[in-house]
N, C-alpha and C positions, 0 to 999 in steps of 0.2 A: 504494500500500500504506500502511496505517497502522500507527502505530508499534507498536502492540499487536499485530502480527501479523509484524512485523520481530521482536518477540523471541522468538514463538514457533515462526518456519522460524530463527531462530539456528543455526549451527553449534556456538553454543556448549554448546546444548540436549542435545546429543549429547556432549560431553562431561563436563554435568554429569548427566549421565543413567546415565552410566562412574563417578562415585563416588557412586555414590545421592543425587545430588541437590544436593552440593553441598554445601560446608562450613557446617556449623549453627553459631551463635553459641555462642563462646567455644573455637571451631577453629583449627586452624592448618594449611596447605596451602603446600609446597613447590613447586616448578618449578625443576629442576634440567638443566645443560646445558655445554659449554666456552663460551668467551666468542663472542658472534655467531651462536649457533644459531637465536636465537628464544623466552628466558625474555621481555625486557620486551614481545615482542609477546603474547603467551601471558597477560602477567597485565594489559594494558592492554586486550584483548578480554575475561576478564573480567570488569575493573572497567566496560567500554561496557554490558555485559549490565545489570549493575546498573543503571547510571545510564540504559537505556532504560526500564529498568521505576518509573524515578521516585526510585531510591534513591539517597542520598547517600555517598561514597565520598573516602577521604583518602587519596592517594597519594605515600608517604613516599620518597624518594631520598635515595641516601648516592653516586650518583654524580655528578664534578666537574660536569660538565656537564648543567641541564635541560633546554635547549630541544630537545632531541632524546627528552624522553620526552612533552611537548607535539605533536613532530611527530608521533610517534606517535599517538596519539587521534586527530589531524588526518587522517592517512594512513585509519587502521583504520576511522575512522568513513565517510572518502568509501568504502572498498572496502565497508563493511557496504549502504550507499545507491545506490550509483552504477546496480546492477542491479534494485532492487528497485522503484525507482520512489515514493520515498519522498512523503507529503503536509505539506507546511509543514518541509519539511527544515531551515527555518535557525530555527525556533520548538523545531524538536527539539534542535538542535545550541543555538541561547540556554541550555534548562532544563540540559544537558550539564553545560556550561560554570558554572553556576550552584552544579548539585550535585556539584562535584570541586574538593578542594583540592588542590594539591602544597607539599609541606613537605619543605625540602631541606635535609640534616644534613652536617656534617662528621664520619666516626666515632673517627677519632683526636682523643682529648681530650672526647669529647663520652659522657657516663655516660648508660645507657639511662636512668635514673632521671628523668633532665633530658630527655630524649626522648618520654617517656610521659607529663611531666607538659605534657609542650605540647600532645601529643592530645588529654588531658584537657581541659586550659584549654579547644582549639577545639571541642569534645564539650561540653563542660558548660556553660563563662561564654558560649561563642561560640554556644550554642543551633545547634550544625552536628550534626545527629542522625544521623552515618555509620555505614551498616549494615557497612561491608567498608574493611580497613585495607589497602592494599599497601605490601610493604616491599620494595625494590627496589633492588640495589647493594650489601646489606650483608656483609662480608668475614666468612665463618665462618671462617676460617683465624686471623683476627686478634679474636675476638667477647670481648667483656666476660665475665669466669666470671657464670653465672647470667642472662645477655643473653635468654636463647631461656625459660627457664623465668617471671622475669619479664611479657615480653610473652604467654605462655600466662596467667598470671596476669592480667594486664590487659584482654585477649580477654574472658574468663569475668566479669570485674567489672562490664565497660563494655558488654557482650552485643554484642561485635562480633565478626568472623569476619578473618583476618590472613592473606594468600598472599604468601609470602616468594621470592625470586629466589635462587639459589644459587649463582655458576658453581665450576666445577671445572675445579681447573688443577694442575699440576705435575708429581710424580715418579709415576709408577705405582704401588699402583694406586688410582684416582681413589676404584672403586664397591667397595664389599666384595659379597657372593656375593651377596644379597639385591638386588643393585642399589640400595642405599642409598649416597652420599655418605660417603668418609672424612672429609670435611670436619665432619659432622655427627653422626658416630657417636658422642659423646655423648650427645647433644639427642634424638635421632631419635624418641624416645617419644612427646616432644611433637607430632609430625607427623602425624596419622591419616591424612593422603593428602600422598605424594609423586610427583609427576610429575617422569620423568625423558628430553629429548630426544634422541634419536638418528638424527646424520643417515645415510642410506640413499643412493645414487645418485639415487632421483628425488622422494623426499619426505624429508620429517621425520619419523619416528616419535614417537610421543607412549607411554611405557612407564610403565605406573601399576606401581609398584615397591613403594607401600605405600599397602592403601586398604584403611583400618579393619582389622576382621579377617578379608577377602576374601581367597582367594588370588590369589597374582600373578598379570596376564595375560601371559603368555609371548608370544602373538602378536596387540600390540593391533588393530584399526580404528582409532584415533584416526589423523590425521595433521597434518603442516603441511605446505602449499604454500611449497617452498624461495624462490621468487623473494618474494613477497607475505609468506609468513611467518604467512599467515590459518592457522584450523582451516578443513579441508575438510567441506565437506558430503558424505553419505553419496550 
C-alpha cells in the first residue's frame, strides 16, 4: 500500500468526517477524558494523519515526562502499518520524524505569552510551516486567566488549527448537562469541537459533546479499541 492510500482507508477519516472535516485554521479542538482513557492516543493519531499527508505538526507537552509521548507515534505508527503492508515504510516514518516537533513546557511559572512566543520563533525565524498545534498535558484547573483565549488568538494569527488534551479529575460533577468539562466552563466558547471519552465494558466511546452548531450525538459510532487505544474502523 502506498502512503496516499494509508491516509485515505485512515480510521481517522471517519472521525474527521464526524466534525465536518476537521478543524479549519485558527480552530480549537478538545479531547477530553479521566487520566489513562486514551486523550494522548486520540491526538497523536491525529497529528500521524497530518504528518502522513506531508504536513508539518508541533507537539506541545506540559507533561513531566516525554519519552512516553515519543512512544506513542512509535506505537500508533507500527499499528497504522503493520497491517496495511506499507511501501518504503522507514522513508515514511524519516519524513515523520522530520515534520514533528515536540516542545516540552513547565506550566507552573511559565506565562502563555513566553509559550506562544516560542511557536512563533519555531513558525516564523525557524521556517517550520506547522499546519496543526497539539497541546497536550495542560492543567485547566490550574490555567493562566486568559490562557485558552490567547492561544485562540494565536491559532487565527498564525492560520494554525490547536487540539488541546483535557483530563478530568476530582469532586463531582466532572461534565455539566451538555457534556462539557467543568474544568473548562469558562473557555468553552473557544472550542467548536469537543470530544469527550467514555469508557464502556468493551470499547471506548468517543462522544462529540460540542461540534460547531450541530446537535449533540447522543449515540456516537466513533470508538476506541481499549487494549491498543487506536480509533476503530467502521
Amino acid at each position: 500500500m502506498v502512503k496516499e492510500e494509508l491516509v485515505q482507508r485512515s480510521p481517522v477519516r471517519v472521525f474527521m468526517e464526524a466534525i465536518h472535516g476537521g478543524l479549519k485554521s485558527g480552530e480549537l479542538g478538545l479531547v477530553a477524558s479521566p487520566s489513562g482513557v486514551g486523550k494522548t492516543s486520540v491526538l497523536v493519531q491525529i497529528a500521524l494523519d497530518k504528518l502522513l499527508q506531508g504536513k508539518k505538526i508541533i507537539h506541545v507537552s506540559f507533561n513531566r515526562h516525554t519519552d512516553y509521548v515519543l512512544a506513542w507515534y512509535e506505537d500508533i505508527f507500527s499499528e497504522f502499518t503493520k497491517k496495511k503492508n506499507l511501501e518504503n515504510e522507514q522513508d515514511v516514518k524519516n519524513e515523520i520524524v522530520k515534520n514533528r516537533v515536540l516542545m516540552k513546557f513547565a506550566q507552573e511559572g511559565v506565562k502563555t505569552e513566553l509559550i506562544l512566543r516560542s511557536i512563533r520563533a519555531l513558525i516564523k525565524d525557524g521556517a517550520f510551516d506547522a499546519e496543526l498545534i497539539i497541546i497536550d498535558g495542560y492543567d485547566f484547573s490550574a490555567a493562566e486567566e486568559g490562557h485558552v483565549a490567547a492561544v485562540k488568538a494565536f491559532a487565527e494569527e498564525m492560520g494554525v488549527s490547536v487540539w488541546y488534551s483535557c483530563n478530568v479529575s476530582g469532586a463531582e460533577p466532572l461534565y455539566d448537562k451538555r457534556k462539557i468539562p467543568i474544568s473548562i466552563k469558562d473557555s468553552a466558547e473557544h472550542f467548536p469541537v469537543i470530544i469527550v471519552l467514555d469508557p464502556k465494558p468493551d470499547y471506548i466511546a468517543l462522544t462529540i459533546s460540542q461540534n460547531r452548531n450541530a446537535a449533540r450525538q447522543e449515540d456516537p459510532a466513533l470508538k476506541l479499541d481499549p487494549k491498543t487505544l487506536l480509533i476503530l474502523e467502521k
